[in-house]
N, CA, C and O of each residue as an XYZ file, in Angstrom:
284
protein
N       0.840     -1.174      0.000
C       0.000      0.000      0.000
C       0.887      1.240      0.000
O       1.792      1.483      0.798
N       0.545      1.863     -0.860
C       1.419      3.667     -1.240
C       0.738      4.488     -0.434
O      -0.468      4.476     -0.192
N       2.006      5.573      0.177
C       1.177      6.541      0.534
C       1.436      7.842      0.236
O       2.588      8.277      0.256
N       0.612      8.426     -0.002
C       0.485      9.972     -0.664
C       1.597     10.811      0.441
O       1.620     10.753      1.671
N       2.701     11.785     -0.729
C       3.709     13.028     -0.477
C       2.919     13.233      1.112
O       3.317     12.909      2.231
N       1.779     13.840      0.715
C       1.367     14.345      1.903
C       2.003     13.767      3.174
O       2.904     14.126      3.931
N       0.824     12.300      3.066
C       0.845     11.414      4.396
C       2.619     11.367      4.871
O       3.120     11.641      5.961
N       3.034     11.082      4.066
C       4.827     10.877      3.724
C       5.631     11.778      4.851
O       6.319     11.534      5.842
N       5.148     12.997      4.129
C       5.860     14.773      5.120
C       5.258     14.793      6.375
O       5.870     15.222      7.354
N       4.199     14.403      6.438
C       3.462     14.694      7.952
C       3.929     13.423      8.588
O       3.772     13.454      9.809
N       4.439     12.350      8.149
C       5.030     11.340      9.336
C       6.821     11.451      9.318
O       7.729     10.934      9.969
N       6.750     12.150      8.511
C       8.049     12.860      8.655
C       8.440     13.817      9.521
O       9.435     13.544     10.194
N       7.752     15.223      9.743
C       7.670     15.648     10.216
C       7.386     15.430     11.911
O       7.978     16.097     12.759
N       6.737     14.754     12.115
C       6.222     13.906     13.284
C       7.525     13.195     13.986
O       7.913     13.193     15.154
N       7.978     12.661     12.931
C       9.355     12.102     13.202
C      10.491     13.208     13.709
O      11.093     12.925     14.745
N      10.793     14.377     13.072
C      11.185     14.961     13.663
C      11.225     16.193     15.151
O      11.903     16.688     16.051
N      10.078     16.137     14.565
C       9.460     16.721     15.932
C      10.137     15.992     17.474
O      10.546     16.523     18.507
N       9.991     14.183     16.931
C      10.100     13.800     18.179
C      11.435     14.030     18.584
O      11.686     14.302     19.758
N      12.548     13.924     17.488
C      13.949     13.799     17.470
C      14.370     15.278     18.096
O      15.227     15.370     18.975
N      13.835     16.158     17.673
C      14.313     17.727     18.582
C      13.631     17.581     19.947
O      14.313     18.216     20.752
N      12.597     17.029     20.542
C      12.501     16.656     21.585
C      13.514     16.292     22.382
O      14.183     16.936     23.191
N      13.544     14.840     21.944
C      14.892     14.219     22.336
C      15.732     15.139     23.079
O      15.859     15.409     24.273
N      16.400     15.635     21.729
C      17.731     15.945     21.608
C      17.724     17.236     22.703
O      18.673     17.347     23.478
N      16.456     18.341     22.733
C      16.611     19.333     23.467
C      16.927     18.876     25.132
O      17.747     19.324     25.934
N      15.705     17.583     25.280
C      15.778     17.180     26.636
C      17.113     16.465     27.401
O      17.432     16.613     28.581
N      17.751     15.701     26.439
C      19.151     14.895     26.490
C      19.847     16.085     26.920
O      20.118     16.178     28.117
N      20.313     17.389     25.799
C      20.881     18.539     25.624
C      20.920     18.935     26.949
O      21.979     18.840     27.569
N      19.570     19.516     27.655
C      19.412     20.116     28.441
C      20.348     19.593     29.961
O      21.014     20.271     30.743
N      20.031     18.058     29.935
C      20.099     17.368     30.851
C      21.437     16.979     31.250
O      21.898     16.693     32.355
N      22.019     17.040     29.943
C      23.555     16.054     29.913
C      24.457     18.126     30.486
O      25.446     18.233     31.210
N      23.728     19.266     29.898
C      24.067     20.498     30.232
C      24.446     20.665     31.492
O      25.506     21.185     31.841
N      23.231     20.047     32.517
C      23.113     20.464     33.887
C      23.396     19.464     34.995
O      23.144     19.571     36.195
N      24.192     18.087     34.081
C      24.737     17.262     35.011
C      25.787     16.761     34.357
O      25.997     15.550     34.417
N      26.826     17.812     33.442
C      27.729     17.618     32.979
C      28.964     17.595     34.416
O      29.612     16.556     34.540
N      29.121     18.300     35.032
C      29.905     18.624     36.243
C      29.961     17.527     36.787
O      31.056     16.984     36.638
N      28.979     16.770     37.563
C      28.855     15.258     38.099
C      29.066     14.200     37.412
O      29.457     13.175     37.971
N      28.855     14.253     36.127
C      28.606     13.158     35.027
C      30.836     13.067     34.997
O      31.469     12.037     35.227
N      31.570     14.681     34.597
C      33.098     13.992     34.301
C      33.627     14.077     35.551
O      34.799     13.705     35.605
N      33.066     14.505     36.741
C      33.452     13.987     38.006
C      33.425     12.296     38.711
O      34.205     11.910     39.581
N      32.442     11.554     38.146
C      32.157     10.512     38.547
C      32.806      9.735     37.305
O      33.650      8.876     37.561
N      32.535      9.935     36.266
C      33.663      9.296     35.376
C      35.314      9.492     35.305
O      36.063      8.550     35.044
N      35.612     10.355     35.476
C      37.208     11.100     35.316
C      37.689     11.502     36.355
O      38.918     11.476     36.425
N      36.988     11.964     37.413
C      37.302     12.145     38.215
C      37.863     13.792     38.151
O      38.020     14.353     37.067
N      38.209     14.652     39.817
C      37.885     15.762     39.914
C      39.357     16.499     39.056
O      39.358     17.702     38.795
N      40.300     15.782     38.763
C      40.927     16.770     37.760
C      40.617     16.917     36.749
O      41.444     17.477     36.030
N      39.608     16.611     36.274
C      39.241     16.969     34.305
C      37.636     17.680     34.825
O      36.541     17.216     34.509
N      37.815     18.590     35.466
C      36.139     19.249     36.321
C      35.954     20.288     34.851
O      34.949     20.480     34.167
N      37.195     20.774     34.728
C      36.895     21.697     33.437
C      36.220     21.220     32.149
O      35.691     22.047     31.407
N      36.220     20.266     31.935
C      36.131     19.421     30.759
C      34.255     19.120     30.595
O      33.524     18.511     29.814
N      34.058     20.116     32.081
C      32.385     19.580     32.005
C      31.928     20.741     31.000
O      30.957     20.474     30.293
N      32.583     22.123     30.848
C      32.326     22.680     29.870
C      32.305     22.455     28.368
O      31.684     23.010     27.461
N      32.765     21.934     28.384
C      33.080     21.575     26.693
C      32.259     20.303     26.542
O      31.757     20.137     25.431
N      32.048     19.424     27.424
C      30.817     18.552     26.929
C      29.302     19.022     26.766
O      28.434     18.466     26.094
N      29.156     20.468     27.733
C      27.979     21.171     27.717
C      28.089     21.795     26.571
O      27.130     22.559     26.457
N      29.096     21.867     25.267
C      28.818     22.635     24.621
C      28.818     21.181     23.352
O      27.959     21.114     22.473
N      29.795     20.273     23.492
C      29.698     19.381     22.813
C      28.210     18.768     22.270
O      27.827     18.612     21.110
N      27.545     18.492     23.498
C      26.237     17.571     23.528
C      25.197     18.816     22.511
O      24.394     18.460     21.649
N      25.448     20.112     22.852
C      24.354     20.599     21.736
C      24.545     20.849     20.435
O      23.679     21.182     19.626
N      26.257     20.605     20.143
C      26.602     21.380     18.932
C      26.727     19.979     18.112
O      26.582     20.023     16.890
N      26.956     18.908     18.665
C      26.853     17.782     18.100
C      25.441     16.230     18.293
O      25.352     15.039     17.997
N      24.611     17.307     18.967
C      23.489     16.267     19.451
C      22.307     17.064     17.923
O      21.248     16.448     17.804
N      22.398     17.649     17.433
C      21.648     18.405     16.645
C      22.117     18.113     15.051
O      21.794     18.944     14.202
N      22.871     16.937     14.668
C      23.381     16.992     13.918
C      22.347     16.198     12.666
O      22.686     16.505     11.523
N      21.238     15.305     12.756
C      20.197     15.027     12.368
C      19.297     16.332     11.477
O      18.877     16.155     10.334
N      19.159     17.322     12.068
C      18.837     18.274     11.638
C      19.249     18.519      9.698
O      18.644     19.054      8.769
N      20.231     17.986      9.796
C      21.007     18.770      8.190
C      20.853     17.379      7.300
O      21.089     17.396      6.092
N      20.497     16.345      7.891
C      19.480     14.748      6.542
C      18.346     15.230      6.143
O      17.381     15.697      6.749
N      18.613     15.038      4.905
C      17.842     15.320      3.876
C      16.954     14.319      3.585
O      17.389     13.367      2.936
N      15.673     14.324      3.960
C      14.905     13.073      3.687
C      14.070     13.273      2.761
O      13.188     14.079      3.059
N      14.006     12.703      1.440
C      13.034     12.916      0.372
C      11.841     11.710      0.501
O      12.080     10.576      0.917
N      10.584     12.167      0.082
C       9.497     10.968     -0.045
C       9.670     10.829     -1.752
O       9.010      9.996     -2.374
């Protein structure tokens, strides 16, 4: 069974919708427990390093954004 451009873009869309969800909530989360997260992994000399994963996780969690999906 085929389904019409339309139906196609709107479950596409849907699809992405959910994926910026995601990604904002992950983003947000991995942002505000980056500090604890390379403290408990790495331990307290790499504390600096929680910055750059707070910037990592959004500049590279968003990368979905730029696929090109044709119906």
């Amino acid at each position: 069974m085929a389904i019409s451009k339309r139906e196609c873009y709107n479950n596409l869309q849907q699809l992405y919708d959910l994926m910026v969800a995601i990604s904002i909530f992950i983003g947000l989360t991995v942002t505000f427990l980056s500090k604890p997260i390379i403290i408990n992994l790495l331990g307290t000399e790499y504390t600096s390093a929680a910055a750059i994963l707070s910037c990592h996780i959004f500049i590279f969690g968003q990368e979905f954004l730029f696929f090109n999906v044709d119906c």
